[in-house]
C-alpha positions, -999 to +999 in steps of 0.1 A: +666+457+738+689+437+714+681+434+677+678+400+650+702+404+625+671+415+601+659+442+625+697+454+624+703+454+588+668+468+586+679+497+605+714+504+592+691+505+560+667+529+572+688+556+594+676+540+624+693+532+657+668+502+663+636+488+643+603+465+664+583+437+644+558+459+626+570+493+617+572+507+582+611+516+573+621+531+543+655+518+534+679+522+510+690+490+485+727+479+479+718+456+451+689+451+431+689+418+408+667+417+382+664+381+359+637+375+328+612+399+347+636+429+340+618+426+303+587+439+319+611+464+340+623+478+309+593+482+294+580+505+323+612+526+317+603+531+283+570+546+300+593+576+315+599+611+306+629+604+284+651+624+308+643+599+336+656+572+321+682+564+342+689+540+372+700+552+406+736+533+407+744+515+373+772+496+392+743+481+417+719+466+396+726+435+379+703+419+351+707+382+343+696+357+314+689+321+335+656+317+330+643+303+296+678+307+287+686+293+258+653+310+244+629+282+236+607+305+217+603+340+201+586+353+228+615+352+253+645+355+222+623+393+225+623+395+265+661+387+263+669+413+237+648+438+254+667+432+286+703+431+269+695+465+253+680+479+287+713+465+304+734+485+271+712+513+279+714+518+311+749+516+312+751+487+336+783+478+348+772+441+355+749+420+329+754+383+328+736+365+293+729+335+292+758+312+294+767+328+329+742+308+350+716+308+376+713+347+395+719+328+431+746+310+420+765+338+400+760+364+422+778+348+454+805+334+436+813+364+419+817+386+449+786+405+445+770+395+477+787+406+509+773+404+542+752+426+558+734+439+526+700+449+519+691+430+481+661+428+460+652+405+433+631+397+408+631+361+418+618+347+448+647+328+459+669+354+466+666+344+505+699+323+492+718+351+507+707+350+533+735+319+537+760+348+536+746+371+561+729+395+532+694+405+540+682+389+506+647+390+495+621+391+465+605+417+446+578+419+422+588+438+385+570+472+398+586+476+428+617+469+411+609+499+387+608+519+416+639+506+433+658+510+401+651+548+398+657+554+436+677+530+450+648+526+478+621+508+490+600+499+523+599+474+544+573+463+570+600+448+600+594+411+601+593+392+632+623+365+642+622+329+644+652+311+655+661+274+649+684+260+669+697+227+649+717+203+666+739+183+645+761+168+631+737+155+603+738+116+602+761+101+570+740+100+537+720+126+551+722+166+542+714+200+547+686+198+518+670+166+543+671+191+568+652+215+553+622+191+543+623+183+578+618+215+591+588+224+564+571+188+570+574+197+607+566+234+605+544+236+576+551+258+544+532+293+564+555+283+595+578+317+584+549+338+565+567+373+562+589+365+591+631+364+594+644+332+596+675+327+615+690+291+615+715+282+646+730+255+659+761+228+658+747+214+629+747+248+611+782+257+621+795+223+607+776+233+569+800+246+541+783+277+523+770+256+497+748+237+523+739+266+540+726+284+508+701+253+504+692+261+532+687+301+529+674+292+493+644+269+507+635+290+536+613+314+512+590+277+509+582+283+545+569+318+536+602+334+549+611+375+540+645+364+551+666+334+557+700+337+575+724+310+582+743+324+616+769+343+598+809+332+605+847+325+600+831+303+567+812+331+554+843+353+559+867+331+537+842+326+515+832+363+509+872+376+513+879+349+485+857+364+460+853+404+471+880+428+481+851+452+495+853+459+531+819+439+552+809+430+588+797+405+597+757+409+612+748+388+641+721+388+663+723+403+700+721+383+728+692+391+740+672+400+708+638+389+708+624+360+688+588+354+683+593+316+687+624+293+693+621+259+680+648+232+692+657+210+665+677+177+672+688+165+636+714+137+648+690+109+640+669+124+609+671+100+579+672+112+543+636+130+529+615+133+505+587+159+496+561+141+481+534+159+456+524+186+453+540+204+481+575+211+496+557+205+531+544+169+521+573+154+535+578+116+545+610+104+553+620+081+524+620+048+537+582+055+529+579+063+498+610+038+488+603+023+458+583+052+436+592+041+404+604+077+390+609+086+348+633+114+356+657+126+376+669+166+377+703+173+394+699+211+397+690+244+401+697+276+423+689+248+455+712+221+447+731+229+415+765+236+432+796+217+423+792+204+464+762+189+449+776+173+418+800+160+439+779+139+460+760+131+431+791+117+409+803+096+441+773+070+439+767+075+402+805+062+396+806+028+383+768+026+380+744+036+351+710+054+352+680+028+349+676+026+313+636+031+324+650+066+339+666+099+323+687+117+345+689+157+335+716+177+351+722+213+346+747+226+367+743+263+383+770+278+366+793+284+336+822+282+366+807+253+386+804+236+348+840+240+341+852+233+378+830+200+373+848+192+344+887+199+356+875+173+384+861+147+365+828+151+378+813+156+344+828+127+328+817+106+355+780+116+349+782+110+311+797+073+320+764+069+339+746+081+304+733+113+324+720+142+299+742+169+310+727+202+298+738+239+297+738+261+331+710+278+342+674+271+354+661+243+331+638+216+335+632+229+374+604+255+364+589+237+340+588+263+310+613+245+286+634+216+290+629+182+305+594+186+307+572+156+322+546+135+302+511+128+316+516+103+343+551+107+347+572+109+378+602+130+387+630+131+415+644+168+418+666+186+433+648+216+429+629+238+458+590+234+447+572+207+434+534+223+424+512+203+406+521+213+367+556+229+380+577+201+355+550+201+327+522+181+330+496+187+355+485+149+357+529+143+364+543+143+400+574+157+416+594+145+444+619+168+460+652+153+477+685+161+481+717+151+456+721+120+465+687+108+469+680+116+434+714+101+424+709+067+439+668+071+424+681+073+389+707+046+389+673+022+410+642+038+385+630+043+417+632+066+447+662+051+468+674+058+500+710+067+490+726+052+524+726+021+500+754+032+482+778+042+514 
């Protein structure tokens, strides 16, 4: 019987010929990425023996600063200096502080991630690698202890579900509308510890930054892993930032899903999620008009320079609604820079945007653009959880780039066909 492409990586992983839905597999771990939680990591390492202080494979764990980053506080100034001298510690051969950027923006674009790998992190989004063929998934900070003294962990096999997405995606409309589709349609449990794998023309015609959104967001439909069908994109992508050797994992013809679901996207309009769910979606011609407070253009879902892009195309020549404060943080140091050699940034300071360092920001709500009682924002960002932007009485709406582009130049949310 064939395999999905998480049963094969699974049992590459594991020693195994072949893995079912439901079996236990102890597998070995490529990459472990550990962000702010590697504070409380370090602090169970300080726990050991002296002598067992030590990680598996220095040169395959990475720890990151983008949470938090800068430090609002004293409390995480500490859990950043604690993880910096873990990282000097340890002897890690890979620590990014904090003007490198999001984890799942940094670590694909610096040639960490290569297809067919097995990675943990401490953040739930690492499905985003998914969007490279990586079998990418999150860990809690315990687990991670363990996985960073033996370079193991187990997995219970996941069952498949396959999407098959027929495209192309209409004009105005992207893959981010896509994905609300799929969890207003399917409902946020629709992938509850199960492997998604996303097919179809529409897929195929996706850069990698679209696909990532993708990959990123399937972890708000419960997903252990979110693939984008691995191919020739993927390739360059990976070859242009990784001289390590990779194959690419694809599924078998005749592997075994637990449920196929035909998805026709050629007529799907933009969307919106509306609060306080990622699965209360509406298409936004109803909810047009939501006067909004703020708009965020970023984070490890639509943060890329793609996204920028998009966003700097209907911002040119237009200001933001002088009711409305647009916050962008782009995802990296590199996509920062690369937005500036482009123009992209000076285009958004035109449109009196508040462009603010890389990393995670205002999209977590911890420090940073945080929302008033009462207020309403238009994000980017993958989850929009009553209190998740500050106040618990505020509301978030999720939507793609341009959506929240054309929303903050309106003060309201705006279908961003308007501006073709």
């Amino acid at each position: 019987m064939g395999q999905t492409i998480a049963e094969k990586i699974l049992s590459s992983h594991g020693g195994r010929e072949s893995v079912s839905p439901g079996e236990i597999v102890d597998c070995r771990v490529d990459l472990a990425m550990g962000h702010i939680a590697m504070a409380r990591v370090a602090a169970n390492f300080a726990m050991f023996p002296r002598e067992l202080r030590r990680v598996w494979d220095p040169e395959r764990v990475i720890a990151l600063e983008d949470h938090f980053a800068p430090a609002p506080d004293e409390r995480w100034a500490m859990a950043q200096k604690i993880i910096r001298d873990f990282a000097r510690q340890m002897g890690l051969k890979h620590f990014y502080d904090v003007k490198a950027g999001i984890c799942h923006q940094v670590l694909p674009e610096r040639g960490h991630i290569l297809p067919g790998m097995l990675v943990v992190g401490t953040d739930s989004h690492t499905t985003s690698y998914g969007a490279l063929g990586a079998a990418g998934t999150g860990i809690g900070y315990t687990e991670m202890t363990w996985v960073l003294v033996k370079g193991r962990l187990w997995f219970r096999v996941p069952q498949s579900i396959r999407f098959d997405i027929t495209g192309p995606l209409p004009a105005g409309v992207y893959s981010k509308d896509l994905m609300l589709h799929l969890l207003g349609r399917f409902g946020t449990e629709a992938a509850q510890y199960k492997s998604m794998e996303l097919h179809g023309s529409a897929i195929r015609a996706m850069d990698i930054s679209e696909r990532m959104t993708l990959s990123n967001m399937s972890l708000e439909m419960g997903a252990k892993f979110g693939f984008t069908l691995p191919d020739s994109k993927v390739e360059d992508y990976v070859r242009n930032r990784s001289r390590e050797p990779f194959t690419l994992v694809t599924p078998d013809g005749d592997a075994r899903y637990e449920a196929v679901h035909p998805v026709d996207a050629r007529g799907l309009e933009p969307q919106v999620a509306c609060p306080h769910s990622p699965g209360n979606v509406k298409p936004v011609s109803q909810v047009a008009g939501t006067p909004v407070h703020q708009a965020f253009l970023g984070s490890c879902t639509n943060g890329r320079l793609e996204d920028l892009r998009v966003a700097a195309r209907i911002l040119e020549g237009h200001t933001v609604h002088p009711d409305t404060r647009l916050l962008v943080s782009p995802a990296s140091a590199r996509v920062y820079r690369d937005a500036i050699g482009e123009g992209i940034i000076s285009t958004l300071l035109d449109a009196e945007a508040l462009v603010m360092n890389p990393g995670c920001g205002p999209c977590f709500g911890a420090h940073m653009g945080l929302l008033a009682p009462g207020e309403k924002c238009i994000s980017t960002g993958n989850r929009n959880f009553k209190g998740r932007m500050g106040a618990e009485s505020a509301e978030v709406y999720l939507a793609s780039p341009a959506t929240v582009a054309a929303s903050a130049v309106r003060g309201k949310i705006t279908d961003p066909r308007e501006f073709q």
